[in-house]
Rosetta silent file (secondary structure, phi, psi, omega in degrees, C-alpha in Angstrom):
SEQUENCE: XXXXXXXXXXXXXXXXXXXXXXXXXXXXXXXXXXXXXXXXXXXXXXXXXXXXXXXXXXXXXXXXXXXXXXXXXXXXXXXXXXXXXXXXXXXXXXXXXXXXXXXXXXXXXXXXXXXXXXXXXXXXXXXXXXX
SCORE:     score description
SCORE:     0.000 S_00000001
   1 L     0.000  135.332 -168.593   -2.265  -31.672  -47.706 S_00000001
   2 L  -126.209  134.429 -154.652   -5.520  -30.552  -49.235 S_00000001
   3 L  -119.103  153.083 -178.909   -7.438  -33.660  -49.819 S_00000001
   4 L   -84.811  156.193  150.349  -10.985  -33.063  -52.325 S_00000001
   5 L   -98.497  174.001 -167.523  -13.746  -33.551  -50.477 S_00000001
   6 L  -106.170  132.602  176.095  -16.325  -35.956  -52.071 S_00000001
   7 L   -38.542  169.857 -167.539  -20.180  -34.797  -52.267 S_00000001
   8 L  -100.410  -36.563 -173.078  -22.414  -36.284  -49.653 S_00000001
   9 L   -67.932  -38.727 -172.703  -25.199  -37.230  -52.713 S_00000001
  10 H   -63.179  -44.841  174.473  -21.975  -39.079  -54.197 S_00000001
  11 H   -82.117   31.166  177.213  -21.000  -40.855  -51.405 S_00000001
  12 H  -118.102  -24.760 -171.718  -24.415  -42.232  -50.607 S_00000001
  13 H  -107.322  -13.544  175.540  -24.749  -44.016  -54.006 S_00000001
  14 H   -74.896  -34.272 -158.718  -21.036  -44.946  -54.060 S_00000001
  15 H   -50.042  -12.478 -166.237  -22.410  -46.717  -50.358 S_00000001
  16 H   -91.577  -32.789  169.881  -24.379  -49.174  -52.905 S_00000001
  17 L   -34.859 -129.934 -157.890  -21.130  -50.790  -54.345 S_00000001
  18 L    20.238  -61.822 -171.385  -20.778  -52.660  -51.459 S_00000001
  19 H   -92.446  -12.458  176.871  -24.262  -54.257  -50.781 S_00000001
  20 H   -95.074  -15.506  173.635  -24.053  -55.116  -54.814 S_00000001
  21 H   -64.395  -56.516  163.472  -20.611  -56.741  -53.881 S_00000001
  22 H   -45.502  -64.688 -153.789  -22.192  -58.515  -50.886 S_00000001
  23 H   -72.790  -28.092  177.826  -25.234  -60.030  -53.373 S_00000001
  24 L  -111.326   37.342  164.046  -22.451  -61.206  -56.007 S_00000001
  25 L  -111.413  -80.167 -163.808  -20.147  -62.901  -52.766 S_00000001
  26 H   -46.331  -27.835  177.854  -23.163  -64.782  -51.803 S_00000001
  27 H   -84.513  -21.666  146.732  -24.590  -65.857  -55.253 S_00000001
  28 H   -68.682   -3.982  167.461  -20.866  -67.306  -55.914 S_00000001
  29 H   -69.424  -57.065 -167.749  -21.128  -68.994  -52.240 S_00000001
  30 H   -61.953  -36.117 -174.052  -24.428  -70.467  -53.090 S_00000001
  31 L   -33.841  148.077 -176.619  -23.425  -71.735  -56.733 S_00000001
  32 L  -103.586   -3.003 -165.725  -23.773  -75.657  -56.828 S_00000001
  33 L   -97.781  169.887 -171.173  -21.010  -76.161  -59.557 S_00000001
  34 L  -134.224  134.715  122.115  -16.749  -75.788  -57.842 S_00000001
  35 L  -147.139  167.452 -162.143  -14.451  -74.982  -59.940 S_00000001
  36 L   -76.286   28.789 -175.457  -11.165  -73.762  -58.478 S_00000001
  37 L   -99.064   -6.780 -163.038  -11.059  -70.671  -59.957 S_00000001
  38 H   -63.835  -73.202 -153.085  -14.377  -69.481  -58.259 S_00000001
  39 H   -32.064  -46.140 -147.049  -12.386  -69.256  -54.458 S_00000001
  40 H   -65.584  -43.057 -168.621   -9.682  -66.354  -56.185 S_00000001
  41 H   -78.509  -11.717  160.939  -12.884  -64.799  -57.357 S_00000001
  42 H   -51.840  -53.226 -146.196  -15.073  -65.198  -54.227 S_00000001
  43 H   -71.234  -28.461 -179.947  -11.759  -63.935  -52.415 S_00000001
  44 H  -110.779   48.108  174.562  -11.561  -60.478  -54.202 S_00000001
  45 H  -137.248  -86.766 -113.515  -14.943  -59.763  -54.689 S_00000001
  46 H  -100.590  -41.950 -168.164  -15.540  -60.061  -50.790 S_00000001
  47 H   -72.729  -33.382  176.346  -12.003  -58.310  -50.027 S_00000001
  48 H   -74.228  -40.158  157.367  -13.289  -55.523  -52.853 S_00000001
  49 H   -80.726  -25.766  159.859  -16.554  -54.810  -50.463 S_00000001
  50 H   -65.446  -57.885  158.179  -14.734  -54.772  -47.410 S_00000001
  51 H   -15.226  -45.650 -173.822  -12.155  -52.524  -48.549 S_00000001
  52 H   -99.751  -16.834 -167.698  -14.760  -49.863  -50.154 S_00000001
  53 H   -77.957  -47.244  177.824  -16.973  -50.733  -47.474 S_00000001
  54 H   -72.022  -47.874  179.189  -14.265  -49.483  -44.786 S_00000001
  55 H   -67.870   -1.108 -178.506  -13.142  -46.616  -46.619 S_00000001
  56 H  -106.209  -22.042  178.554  -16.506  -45.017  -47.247 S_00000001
  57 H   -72.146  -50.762  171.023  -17.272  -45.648  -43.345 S_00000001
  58 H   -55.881  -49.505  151.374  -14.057  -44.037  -42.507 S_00000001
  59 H   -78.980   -1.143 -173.768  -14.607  -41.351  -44.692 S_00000001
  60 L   -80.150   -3.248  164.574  -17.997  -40.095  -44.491 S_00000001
  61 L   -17.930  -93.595  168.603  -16.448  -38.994  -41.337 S_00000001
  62 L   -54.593  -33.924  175.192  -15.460  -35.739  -42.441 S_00000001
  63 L   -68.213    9.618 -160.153  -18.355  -35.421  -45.116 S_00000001
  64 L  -116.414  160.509  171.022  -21.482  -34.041  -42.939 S_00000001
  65 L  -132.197  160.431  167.484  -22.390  -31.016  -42.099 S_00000001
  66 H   -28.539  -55.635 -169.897  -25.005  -30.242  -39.877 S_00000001
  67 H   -73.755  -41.290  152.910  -27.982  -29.851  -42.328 S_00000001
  68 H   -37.583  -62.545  165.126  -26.613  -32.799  -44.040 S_00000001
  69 H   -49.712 -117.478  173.105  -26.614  -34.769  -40.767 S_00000001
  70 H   -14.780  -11.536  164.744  -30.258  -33.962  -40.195 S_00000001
  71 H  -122.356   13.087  164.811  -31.421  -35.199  -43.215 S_00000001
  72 H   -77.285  -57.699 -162.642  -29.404  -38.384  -42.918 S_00000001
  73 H   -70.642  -72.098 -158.358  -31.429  -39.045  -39.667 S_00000001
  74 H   -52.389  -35.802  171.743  -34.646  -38.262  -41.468 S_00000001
  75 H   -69.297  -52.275  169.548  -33.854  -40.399  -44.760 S_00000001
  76 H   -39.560  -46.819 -178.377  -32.721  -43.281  -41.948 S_00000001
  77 H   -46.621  -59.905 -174.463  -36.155  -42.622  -40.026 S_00000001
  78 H   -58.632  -33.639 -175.085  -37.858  -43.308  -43.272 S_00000001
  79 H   -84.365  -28.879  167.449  -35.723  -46.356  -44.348 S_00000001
  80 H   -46.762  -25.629 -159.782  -36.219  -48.094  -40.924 S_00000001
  81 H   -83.850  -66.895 -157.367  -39.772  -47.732  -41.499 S_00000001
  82 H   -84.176  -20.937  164.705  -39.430  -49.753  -44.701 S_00000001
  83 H   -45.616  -58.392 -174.369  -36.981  -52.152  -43.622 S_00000001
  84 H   -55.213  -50.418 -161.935  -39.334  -53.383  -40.680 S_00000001
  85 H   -69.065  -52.206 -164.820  -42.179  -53.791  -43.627 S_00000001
  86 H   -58.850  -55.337 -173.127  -39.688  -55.427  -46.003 S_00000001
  87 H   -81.757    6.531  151.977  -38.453  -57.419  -43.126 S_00000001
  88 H   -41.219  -94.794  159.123  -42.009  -58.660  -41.880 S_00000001
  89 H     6.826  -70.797  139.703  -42.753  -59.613  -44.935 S_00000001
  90 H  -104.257   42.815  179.745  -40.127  -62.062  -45.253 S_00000001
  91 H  -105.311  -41.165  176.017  -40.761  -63.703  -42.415 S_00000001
  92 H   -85.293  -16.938  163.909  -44.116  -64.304  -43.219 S_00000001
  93 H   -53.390  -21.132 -167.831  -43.198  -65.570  -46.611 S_00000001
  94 H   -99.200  -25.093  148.340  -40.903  -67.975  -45.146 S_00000001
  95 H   -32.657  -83.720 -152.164  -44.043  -69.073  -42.635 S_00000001
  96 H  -102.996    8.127  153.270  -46.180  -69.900  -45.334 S_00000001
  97 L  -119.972  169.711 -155.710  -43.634  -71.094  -48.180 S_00000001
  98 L  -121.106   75.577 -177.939  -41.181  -73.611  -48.203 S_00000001
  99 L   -99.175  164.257 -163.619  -38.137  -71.395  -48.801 S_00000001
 100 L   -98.983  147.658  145.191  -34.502  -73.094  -48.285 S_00000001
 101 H   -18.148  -45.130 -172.079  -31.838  -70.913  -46.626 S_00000001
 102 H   -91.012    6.003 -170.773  -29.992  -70.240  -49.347 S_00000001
 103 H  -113.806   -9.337 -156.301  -33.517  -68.600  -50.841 S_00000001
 104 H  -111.868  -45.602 -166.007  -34.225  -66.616  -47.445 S_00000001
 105 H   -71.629  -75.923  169.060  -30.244  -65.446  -47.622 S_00000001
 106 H   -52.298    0.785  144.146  -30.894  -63.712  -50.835 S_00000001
 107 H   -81.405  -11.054 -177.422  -33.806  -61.935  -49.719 S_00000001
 108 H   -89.147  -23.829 -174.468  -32.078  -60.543  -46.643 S_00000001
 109 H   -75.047  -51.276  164.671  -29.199  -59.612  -49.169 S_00000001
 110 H   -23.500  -65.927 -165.454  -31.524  -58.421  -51.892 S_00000001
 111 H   -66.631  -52.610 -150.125  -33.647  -55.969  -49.272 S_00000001
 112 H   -58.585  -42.916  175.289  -30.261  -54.815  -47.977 S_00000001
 113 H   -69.915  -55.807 -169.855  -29.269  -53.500  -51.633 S_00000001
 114 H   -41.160  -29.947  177.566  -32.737  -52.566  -52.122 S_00000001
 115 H   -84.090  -61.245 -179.105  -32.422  -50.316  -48.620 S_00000001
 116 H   -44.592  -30.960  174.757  -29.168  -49.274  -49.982 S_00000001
 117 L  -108.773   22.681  159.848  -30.558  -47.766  -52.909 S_00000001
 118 L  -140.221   45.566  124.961  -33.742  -45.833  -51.352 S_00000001
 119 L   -87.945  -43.502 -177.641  -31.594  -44.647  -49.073 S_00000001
 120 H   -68.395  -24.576 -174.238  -29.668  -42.596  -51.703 S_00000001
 121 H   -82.897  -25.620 -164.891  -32.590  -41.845  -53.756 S_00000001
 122 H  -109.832  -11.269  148.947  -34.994  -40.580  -50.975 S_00000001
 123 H   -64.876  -40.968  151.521  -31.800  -38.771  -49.407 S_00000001
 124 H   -21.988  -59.343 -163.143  -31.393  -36.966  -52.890 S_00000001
 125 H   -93.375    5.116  169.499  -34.625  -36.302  -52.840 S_00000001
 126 H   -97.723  -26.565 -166.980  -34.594  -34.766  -49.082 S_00000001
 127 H   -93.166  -34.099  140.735  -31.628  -32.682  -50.195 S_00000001
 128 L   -67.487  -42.809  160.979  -32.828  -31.636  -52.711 S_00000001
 129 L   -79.913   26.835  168.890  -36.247  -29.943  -51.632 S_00000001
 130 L    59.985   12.236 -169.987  -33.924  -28.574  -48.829 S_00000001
 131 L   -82.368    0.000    0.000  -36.296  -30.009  -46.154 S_00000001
């Protein structure tokens, strides 16, 4: 069976579906109005990011190559870096403002898409100048 394989630049920006999936489960969690039509749409929305969320972890399997791999680590190095900053950040905002839970939950979901998408952009942009 000869299966395509999918680009490595492709699959790193399909990886943001997910974490934008994730941001629109929780902002229908959080909503203050019910009506019962929400739960079907909570329920496949959440079931649609796990579901691409397992199949791009199960496939990126097969998609590295060494050189690939190595700049994976180095775009990770770099997003860890900004993660720690982002999440600093809102920790001291939530010190010295009076944010509710449900305002603290969308900033950890927010930075998560926000990490999700300068991961693919500064991994583009490692892959491309070949470093």
């Amino acid at each position: 069976m000869n299966r395509k394989k999918m680009s490595l630049r492709a699959w790193m920006y399909l990886k943001i579906t997910p974490a934008a999936l994730f941001l629109v489960y929780y902002w229908m969690c959080t909503r203050r109005d019910f009506r019962p039509s929400y739960l079907y749409l909570q329920t496949a929305v959440f079931a649609a990011a796990g579901a691409l969320g397992a199949v791009l972890l199960f496939h990126g399997r097969d998609v590295f190559d060494e050189f690939a791999k190595e700049n994976l680590r180095t775009t990770d190095s770099i997003c860890l870096k900004i993660a720690y900053v982002l999440m600093i950040l809102a920790a001291i905002l939530c010190i010295f403002t009076d944010f509710s839970g449900v305002i603290a939950g969308y900033g950890i979901l927010a930075a998560i898409l926000l990490l999700t998408i300068l991961r693919a952009v500064i991994f583009s942009a490692i892959e491309k100048k070949g470093m």
